[in-house]
PyMOL Python script that loads the backbone (N, CA, C, O; Angstrom):
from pymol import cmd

cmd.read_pdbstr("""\
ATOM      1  N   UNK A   1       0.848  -1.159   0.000  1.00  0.00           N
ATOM      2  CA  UNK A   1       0.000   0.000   0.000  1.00  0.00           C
ATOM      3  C   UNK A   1       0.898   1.228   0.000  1.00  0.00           C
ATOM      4  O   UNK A   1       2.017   1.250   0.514  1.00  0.00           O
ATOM      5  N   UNK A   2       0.346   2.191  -0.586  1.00  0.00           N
ATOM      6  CA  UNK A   2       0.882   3.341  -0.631  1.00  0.00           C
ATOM      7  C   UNK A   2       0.279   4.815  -1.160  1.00  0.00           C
ATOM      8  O   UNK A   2      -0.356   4.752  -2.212  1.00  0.00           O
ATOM      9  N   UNK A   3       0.393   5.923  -0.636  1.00  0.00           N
ATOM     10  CA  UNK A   3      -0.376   7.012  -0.523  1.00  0.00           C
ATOM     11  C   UNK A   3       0.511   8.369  -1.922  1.00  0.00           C
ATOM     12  O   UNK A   3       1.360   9.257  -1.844  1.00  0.00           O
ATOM     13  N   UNK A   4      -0.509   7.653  -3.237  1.00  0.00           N
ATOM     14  CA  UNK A   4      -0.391   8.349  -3.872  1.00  0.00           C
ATOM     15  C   UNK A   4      -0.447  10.124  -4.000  1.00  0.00           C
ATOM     16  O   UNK A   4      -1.377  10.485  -4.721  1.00  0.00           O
ATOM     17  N   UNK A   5       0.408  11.296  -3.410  1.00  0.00           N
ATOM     18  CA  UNK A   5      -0.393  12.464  -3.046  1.00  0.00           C
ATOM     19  C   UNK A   5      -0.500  13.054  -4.511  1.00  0.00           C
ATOM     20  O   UNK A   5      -1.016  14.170  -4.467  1.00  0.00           O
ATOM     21  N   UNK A   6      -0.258  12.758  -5.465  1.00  0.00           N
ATOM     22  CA  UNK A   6      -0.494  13.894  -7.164  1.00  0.00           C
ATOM     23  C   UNK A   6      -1.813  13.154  -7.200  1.00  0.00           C
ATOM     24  O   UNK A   6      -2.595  13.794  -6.498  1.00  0.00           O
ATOM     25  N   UNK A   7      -2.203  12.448  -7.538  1.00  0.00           N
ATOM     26  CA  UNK A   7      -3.637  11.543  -7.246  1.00  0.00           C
ATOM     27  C   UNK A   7      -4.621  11.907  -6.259  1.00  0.00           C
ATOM     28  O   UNK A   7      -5.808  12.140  -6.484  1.00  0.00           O
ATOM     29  N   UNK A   8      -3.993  11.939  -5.078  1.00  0.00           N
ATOM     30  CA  UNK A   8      -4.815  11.880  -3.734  1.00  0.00           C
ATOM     31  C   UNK A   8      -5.308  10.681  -3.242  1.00  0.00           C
ATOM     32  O   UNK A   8      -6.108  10.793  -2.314  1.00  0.00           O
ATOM     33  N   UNK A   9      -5.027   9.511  -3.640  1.00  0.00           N
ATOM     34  CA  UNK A   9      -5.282   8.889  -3.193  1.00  0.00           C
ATOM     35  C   UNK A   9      -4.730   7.474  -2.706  1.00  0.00           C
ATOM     36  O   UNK A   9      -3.508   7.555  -2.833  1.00  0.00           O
ATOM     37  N   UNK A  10      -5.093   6.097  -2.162  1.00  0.00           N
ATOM     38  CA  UNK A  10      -3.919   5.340  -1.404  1.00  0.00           C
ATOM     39  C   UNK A  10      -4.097   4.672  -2.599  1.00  0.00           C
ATOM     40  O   UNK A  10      -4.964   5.012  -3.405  1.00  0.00           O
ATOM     41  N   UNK A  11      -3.246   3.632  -2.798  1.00  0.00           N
ATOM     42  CA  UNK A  11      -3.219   2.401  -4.111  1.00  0.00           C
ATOM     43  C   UNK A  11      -2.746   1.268  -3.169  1.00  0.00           C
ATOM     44  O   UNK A  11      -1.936   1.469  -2.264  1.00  0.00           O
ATOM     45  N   UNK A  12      -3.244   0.185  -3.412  1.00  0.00           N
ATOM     46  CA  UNK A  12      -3.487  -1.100  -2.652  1.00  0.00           C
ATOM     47  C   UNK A  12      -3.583  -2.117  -3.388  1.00  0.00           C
ATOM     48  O   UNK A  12      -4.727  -2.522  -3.595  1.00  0.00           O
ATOM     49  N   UNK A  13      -2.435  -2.855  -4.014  1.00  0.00           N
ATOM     50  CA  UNK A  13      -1.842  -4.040  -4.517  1.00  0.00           C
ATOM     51  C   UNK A  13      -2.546  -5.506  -3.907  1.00  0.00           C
ATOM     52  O   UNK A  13      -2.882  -5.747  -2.748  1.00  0.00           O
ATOM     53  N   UNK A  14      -2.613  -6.165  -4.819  1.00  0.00           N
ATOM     54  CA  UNK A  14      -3.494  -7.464  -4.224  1.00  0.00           C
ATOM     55  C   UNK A  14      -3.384  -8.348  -5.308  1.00  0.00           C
ATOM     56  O   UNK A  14      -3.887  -7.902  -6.339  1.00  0.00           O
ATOM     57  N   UNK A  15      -2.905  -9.412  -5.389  1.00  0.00           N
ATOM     58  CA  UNK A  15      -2.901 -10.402  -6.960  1.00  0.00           C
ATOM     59  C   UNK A  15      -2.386  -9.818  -7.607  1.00  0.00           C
ATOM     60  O   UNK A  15      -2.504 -10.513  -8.615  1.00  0.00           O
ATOM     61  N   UNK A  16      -1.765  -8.896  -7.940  1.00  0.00           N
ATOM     62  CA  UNK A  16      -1.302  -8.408  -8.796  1.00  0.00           C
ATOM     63  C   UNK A  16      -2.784  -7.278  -9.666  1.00  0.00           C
ATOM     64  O   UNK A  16      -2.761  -7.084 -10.882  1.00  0.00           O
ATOM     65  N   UNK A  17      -3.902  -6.692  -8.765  1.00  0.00           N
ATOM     66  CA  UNK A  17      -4.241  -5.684  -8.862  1.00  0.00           C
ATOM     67  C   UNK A  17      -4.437  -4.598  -7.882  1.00  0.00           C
ATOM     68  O   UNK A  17      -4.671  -4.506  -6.677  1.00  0.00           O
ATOM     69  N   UNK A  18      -4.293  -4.005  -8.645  1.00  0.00           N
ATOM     70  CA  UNK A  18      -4.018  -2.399  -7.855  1.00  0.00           C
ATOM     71  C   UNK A  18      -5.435  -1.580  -8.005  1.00  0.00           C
ATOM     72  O   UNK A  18      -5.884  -1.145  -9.066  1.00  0.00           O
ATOM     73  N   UNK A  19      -6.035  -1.468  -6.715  1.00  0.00           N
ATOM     74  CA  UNK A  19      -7.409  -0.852  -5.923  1.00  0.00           C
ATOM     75  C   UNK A  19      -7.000   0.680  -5.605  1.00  0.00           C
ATOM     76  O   UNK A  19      -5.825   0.922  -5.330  1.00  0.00           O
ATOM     77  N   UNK A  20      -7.824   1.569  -5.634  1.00  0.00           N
ATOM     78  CA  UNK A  20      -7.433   2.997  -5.174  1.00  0.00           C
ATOM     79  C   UNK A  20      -8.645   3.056  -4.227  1.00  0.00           C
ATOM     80  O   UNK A  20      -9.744   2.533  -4.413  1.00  0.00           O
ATOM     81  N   UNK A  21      -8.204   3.849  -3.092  1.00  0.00           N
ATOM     82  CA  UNK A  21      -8.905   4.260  -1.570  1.00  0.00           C
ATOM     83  C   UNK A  21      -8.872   6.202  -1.923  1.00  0.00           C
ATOM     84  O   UNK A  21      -7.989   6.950  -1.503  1.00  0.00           O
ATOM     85  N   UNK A  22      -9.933   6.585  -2.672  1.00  0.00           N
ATOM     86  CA  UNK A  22     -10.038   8.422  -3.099  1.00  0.00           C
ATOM     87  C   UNK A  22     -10.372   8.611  -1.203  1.00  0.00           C
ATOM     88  O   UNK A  22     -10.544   7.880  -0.229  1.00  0.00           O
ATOM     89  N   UNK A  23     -10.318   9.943  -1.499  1.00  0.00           N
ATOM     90  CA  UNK A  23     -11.247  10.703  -0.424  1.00  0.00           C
ATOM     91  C   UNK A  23     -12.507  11.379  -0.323  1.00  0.00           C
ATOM     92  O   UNK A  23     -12.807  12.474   0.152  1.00  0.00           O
ATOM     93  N   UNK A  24     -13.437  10.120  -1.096  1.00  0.00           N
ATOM     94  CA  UNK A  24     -14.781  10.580  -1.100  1.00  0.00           C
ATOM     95  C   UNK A  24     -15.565  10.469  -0.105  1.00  0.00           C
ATOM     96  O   UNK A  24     -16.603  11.054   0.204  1.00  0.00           O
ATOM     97  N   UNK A  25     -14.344   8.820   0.851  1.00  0.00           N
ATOM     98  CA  UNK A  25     -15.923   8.505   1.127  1.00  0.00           C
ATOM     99  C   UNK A  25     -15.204   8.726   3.237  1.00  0.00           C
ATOM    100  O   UNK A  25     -14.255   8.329   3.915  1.00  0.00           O
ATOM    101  N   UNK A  26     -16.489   9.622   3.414  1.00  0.00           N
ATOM    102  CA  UNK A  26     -15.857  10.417   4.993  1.00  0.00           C
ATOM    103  C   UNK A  26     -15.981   9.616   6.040  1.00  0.00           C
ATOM    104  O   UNK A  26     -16.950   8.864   6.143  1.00  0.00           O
ATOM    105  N   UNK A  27     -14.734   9.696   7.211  1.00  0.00           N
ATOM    106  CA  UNK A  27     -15.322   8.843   8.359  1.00  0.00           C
ATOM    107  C   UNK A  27     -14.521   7.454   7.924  1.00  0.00           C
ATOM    108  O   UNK A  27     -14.703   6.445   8.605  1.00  0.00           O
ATOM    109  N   UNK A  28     -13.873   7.429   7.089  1.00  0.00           N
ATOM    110  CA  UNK A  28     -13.026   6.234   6.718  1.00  0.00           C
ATOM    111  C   UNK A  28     -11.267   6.782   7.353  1.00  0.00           C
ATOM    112  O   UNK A  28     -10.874   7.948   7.365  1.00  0.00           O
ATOM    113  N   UNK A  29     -10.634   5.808   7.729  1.00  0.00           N
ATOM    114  CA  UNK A  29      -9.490   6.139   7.797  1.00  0.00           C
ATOM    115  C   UNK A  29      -8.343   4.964   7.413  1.00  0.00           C
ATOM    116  O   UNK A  29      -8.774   3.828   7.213  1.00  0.00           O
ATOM    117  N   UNK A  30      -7.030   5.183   7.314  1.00  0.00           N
ATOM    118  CA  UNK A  30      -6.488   4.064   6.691  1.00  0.00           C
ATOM    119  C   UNK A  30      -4.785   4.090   7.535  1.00  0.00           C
ATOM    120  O   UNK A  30      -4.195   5.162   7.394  1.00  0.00           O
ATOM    121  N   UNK A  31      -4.365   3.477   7.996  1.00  0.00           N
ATOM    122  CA  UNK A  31      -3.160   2.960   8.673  1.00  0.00           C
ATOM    123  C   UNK A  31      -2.152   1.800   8.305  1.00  0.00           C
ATOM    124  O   UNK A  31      -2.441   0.706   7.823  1.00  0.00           O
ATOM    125  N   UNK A  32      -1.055   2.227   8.601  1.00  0.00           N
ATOM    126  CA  UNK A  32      -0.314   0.920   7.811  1.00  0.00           C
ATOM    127  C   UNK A  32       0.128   0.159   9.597  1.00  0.00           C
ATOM    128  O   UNK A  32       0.098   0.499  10.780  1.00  0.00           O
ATOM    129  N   UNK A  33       0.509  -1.030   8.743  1.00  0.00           N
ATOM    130  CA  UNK A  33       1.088  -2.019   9.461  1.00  0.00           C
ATOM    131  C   UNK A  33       2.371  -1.587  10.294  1.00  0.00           C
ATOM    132  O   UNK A  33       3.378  -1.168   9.722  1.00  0.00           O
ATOM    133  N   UNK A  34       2.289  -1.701  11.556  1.00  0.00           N
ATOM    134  CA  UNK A  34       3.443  -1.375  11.852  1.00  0.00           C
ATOM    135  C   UNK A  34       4.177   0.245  12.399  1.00  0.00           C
ATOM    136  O   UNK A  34       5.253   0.484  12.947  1.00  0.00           O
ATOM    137  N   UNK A  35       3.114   1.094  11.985  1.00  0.00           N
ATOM    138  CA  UNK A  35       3.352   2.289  12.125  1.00  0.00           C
ATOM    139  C   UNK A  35       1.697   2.887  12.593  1.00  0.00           C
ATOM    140  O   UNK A  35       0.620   2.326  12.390  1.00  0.00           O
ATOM    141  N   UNK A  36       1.951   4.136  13.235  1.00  0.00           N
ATOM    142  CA  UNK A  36       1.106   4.267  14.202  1.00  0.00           C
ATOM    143  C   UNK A  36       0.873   6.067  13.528  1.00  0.00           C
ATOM    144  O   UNK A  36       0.419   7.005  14.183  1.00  0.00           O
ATOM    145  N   UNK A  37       1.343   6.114  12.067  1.00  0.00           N
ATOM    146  CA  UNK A  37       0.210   7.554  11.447  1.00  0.00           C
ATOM    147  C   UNK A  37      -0.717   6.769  10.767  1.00  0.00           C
ATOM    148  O   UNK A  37      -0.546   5.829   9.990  1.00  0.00           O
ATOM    149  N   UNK A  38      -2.004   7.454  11.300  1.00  0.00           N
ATOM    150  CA  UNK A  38      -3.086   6.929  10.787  1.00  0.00           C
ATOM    151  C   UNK A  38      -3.849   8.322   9.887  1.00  0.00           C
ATOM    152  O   UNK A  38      -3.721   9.438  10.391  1.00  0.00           O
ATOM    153  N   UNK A  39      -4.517   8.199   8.746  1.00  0.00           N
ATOM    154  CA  UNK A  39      -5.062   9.232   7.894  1.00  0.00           C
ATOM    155  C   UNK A  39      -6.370   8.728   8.062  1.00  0.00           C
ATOM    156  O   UNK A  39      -6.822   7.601   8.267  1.00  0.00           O
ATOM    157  N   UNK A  40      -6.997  10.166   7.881  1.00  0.00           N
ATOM    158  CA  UNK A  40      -8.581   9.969   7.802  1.00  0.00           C
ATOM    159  C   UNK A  40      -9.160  10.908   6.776  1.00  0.00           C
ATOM    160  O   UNK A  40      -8.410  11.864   6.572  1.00  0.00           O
ATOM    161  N   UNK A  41      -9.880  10.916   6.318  1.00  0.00           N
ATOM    162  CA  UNK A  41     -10.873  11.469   5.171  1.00  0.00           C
ATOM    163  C   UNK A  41     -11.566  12.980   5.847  1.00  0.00           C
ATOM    164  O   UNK A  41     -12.456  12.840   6.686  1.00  0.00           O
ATOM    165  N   UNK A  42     -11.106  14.480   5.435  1.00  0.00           N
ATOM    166  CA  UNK A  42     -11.965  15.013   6.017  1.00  0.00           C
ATOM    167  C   UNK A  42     -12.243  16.326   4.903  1.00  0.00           C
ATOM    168  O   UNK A  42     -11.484  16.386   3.936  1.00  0.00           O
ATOM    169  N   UNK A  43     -13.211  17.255   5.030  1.00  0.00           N
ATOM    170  CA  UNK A  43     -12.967  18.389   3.987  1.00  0.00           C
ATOM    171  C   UNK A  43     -12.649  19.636   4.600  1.00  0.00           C
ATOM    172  O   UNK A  43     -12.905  20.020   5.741  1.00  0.00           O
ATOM    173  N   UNK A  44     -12.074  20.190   3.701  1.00  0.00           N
ATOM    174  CA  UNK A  44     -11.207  21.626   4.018  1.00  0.00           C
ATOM    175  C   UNK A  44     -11.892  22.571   2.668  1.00  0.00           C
ATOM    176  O   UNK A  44     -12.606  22.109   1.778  1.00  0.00           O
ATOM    177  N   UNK A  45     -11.418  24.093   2.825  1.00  0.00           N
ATOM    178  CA  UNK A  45     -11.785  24.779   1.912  1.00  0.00           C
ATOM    179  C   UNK A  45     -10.242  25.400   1.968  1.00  0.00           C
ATOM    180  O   UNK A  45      -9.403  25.738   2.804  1.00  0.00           O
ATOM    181  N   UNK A  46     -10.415  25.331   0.564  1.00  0.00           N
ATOM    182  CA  UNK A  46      -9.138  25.934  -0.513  1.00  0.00           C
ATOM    183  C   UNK A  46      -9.377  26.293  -1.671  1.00  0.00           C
ATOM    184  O   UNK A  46      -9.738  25.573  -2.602  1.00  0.00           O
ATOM    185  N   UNK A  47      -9.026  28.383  -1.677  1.00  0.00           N
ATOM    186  CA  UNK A  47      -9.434  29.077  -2.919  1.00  0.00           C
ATOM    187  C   UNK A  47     -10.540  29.025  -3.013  1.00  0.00           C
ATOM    188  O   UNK A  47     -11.041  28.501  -4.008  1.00  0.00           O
ATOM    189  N   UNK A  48     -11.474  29.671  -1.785  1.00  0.00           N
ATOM    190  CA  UNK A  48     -12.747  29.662  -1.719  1.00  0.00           C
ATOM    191  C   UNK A  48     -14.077  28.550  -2.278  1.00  0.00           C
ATOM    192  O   UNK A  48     -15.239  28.700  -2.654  1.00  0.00           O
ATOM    193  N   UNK A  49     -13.132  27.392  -2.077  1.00  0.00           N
ATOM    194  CA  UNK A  49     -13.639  26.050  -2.994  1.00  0.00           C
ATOM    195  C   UNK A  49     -13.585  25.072  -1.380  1.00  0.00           C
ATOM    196  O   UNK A  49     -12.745  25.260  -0.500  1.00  0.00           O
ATOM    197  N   UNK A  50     -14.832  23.925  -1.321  1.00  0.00           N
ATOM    198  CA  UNK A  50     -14.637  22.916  -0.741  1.00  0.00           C
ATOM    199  C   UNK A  50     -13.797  21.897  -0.973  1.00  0.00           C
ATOM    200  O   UNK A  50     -13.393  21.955  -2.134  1.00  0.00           O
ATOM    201  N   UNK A  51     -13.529  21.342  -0.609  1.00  0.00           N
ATOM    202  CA  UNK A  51     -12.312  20.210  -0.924  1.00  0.00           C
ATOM    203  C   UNK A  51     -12.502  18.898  -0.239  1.00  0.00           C
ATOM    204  O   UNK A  51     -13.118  19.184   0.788  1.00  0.00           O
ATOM    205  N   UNK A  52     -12.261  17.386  -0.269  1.00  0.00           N
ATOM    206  CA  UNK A  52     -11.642  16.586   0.328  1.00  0.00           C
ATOM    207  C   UNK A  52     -10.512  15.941   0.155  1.00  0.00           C
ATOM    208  O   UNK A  52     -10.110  15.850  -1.005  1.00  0.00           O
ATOM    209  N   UNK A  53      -9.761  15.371   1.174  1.00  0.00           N
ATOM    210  CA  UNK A  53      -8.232  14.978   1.341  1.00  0.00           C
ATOM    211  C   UNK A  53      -7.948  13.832   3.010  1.00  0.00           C
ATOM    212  O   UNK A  53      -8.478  13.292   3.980  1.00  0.00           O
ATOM    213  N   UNK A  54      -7.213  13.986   2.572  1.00  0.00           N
ATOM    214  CA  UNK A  54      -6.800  12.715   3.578  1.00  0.00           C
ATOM    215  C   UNK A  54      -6.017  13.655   4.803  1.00  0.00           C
ATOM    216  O   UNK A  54      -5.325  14.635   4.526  1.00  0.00           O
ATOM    217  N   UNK A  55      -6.192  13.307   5.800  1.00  0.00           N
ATOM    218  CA  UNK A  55      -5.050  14.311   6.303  1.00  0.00           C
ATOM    219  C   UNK A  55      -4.390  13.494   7.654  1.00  0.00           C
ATOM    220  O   UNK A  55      -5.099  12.534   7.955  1.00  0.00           O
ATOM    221  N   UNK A  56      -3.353  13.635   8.420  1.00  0.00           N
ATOM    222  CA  UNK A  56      -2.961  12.592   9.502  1.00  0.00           C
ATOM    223  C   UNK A  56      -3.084  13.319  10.651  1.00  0.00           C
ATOM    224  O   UNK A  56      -2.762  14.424  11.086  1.00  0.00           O
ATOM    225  N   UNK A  57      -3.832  12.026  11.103  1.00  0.00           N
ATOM    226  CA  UNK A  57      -4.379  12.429  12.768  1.00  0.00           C
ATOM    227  C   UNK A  57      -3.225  12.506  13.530  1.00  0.00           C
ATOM    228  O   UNK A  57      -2.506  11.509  13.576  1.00  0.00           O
ATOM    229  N   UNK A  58      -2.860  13.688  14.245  1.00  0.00           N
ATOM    230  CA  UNK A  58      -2.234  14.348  15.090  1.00  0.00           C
ATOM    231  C   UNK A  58      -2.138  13.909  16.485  1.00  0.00           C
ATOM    232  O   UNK A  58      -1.133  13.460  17.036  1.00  0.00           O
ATOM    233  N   UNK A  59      -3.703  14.152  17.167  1.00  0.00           N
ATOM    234  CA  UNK A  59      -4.640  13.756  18.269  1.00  0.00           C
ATOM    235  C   UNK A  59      -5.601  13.860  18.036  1.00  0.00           C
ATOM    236  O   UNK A  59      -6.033  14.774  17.334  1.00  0.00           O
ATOM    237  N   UNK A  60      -6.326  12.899  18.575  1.00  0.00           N
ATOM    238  CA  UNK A  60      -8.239  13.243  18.205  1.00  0.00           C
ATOM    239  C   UNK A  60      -8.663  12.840  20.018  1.00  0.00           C
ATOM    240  O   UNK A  60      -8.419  12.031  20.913  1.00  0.00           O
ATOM    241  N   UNK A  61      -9.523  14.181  19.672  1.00  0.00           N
ATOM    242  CA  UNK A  61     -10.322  14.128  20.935  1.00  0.00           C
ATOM    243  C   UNK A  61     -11.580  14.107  21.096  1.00  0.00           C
ATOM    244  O   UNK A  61     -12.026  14.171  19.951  1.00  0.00           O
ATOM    245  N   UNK A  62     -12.583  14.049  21.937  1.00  0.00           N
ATOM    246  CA  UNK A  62     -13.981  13.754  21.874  1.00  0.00           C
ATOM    247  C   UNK A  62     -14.525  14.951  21.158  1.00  0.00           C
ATOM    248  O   UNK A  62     -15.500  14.713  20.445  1.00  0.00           O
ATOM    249  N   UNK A  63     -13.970  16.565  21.208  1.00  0.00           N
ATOM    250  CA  UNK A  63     -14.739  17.223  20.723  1.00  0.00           C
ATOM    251  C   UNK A  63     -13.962  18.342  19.604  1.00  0.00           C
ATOM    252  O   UNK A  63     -14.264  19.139  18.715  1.00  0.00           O
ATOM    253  N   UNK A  64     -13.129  17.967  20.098  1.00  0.00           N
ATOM    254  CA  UNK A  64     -11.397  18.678  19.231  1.00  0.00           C
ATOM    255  C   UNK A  64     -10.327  17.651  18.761  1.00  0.00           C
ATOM    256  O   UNK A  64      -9.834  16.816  19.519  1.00  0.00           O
ATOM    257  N   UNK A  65     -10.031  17.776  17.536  1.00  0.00           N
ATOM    258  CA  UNK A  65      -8.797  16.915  16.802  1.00  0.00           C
ATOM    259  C   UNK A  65      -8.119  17.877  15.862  1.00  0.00           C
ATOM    260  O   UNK A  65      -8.467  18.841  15.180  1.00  0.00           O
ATOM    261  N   UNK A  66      -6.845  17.122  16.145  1.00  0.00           N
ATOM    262  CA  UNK A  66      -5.546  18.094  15.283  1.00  0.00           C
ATOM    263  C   UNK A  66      -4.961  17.200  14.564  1.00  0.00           C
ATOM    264  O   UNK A  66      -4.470  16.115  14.875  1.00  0.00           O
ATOM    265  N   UNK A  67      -5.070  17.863  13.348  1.00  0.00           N
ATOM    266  CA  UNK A  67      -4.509  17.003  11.646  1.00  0.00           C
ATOM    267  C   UNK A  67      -3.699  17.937  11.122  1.00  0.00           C
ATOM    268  O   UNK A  67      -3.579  19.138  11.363  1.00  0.00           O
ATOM    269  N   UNK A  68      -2.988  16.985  10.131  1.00  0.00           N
ATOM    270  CA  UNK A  68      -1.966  17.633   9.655  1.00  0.00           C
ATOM    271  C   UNK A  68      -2.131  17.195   8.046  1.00  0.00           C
ATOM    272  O   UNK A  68      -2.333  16.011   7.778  1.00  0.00           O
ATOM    273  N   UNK A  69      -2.053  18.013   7.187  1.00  0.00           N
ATOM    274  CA  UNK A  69      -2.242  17.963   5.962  1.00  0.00           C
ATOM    275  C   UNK A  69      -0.738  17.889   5.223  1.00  0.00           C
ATOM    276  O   UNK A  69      -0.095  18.933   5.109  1.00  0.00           O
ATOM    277  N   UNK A  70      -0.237  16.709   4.761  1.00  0.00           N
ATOM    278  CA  UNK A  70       0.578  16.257   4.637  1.00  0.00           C
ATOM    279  C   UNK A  70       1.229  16.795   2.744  1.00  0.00           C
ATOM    280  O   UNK A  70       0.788  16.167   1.781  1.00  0.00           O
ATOM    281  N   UNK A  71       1.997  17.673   2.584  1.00  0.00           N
ATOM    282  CA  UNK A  71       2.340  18.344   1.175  1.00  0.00           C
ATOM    283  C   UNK A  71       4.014  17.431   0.486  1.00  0.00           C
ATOM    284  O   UNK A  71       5.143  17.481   0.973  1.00  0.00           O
ATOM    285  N   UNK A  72       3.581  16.756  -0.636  1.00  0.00           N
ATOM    286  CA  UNK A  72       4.843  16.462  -1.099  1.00  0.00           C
ATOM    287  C   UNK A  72       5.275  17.188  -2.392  1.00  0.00           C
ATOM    288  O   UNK A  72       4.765  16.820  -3.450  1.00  0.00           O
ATOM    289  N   UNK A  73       6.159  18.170  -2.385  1.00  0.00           N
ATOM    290  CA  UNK A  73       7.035  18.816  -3.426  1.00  0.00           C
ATOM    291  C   UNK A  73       7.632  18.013  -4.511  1.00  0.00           C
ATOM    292  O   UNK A  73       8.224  17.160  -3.850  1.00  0.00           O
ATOM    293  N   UNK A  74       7.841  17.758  -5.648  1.00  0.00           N
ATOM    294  CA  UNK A  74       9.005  17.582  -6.825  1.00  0.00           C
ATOM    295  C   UNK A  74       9.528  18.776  -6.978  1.00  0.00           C
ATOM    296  O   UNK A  74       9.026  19.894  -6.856  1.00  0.00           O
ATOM    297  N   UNK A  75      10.980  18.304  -7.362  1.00  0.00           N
ATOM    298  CA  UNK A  75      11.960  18.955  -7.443  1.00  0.00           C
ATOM    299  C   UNK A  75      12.768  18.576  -9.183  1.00  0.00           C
ATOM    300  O   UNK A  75      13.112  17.398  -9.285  1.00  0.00           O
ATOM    301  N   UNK A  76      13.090  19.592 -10.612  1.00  0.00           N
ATOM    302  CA  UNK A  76      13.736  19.026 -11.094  1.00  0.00           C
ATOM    303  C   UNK A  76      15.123  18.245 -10.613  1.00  0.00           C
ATOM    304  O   UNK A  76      15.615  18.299  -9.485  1.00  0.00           O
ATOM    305  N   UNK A  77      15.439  17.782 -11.330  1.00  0.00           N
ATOM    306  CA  UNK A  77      16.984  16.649 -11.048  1.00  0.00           C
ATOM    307  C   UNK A  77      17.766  17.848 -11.491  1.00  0.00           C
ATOM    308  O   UNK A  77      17.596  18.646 -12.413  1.00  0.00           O
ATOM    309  N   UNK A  78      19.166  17.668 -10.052  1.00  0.00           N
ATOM    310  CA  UNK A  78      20.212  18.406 -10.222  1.00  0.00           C
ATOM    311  C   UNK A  78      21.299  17.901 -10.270  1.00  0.00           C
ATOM    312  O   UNK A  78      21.628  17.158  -9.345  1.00  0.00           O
ATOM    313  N   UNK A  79      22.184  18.141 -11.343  1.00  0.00           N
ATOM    314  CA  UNK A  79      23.346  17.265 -11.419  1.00  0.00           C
ATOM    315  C   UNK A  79      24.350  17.632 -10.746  1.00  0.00           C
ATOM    316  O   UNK A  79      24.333  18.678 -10.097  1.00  0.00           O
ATOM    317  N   UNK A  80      25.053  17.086 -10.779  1.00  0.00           N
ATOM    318  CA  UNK A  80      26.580  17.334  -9.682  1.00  0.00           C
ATOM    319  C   UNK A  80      27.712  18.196 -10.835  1.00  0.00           C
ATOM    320  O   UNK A  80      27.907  17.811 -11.988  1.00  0.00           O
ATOM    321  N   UNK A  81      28.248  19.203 -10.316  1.00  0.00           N
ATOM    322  CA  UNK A  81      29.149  20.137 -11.058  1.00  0.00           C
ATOM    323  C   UNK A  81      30.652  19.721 -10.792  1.00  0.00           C
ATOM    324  O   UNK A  81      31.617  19.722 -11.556  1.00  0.00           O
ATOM    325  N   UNK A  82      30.526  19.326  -9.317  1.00  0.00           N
ATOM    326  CA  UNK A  82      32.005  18.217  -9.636  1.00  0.00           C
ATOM    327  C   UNK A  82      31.785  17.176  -7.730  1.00  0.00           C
ATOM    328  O   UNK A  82      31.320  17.209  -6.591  1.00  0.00           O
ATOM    329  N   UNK A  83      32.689  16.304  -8.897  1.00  0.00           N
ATOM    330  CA  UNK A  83      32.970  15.409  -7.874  1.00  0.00           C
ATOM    331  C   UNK A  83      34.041  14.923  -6.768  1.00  0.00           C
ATOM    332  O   UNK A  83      35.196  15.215  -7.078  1.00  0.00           O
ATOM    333  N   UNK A  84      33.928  14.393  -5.815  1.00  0.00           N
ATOM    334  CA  UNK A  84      35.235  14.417  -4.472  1.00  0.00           C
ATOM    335  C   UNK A  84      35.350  13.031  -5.276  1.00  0.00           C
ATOM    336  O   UNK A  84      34.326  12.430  -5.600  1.00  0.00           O
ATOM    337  N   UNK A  85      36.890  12.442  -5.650  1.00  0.00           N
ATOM    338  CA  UNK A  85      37.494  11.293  -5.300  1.00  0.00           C
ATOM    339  C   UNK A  85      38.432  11.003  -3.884  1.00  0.00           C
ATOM    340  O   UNK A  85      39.475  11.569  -3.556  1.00  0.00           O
ATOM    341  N   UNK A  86      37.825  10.126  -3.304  1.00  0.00           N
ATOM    342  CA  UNK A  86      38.376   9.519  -2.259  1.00  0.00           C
ATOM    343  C   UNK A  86      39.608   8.506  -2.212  1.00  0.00           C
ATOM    344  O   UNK A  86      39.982   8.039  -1.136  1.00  0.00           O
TER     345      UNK A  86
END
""", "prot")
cmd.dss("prot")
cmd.show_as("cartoon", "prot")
cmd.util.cbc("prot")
cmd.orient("prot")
């Protein structure tokens, strides 16, 4: 499994097919094995637009929870102008 973010969404390998988990559907959340960030489905507004996204639970409390909306950058490829021999 793994959390496509240009997509938005998780991709989940099985037989050799690959399932996608969007963020349509709310009140769902998804966790990996072994590790203890768990994402949940919630909506935000961005550019005066509604939105949904996945975002990672922080703390959740009975009447207050703190998420973190998780941003991954690309970068072009930079080549090396010179090199150290050792």
């Amino acid at each position: 499994m793994r959390y496509n973010d240009y997509k938005h969404v998780f991709e989940v390998q099985r037989n050799g097919a690959i399932f996608y988990f969007s963020p349509k559907e709310f009140g769902h959340s998804v966790s990996f094995n072994g590790d203890k960030k768990v994402y949940q489905v919630f909506s935000y507004e961005e550019n005066n637009k509604m939105a949904t996204g996945f975002f990672v639970v922080l703390n959740k409390g009975k009447k207050l929870s703190l998420m973190s909306r998780e941003k991954i950058n690309l970068h072009d490829e930079v080549t090396v102008k010179s090199q150290l021999n050792t």
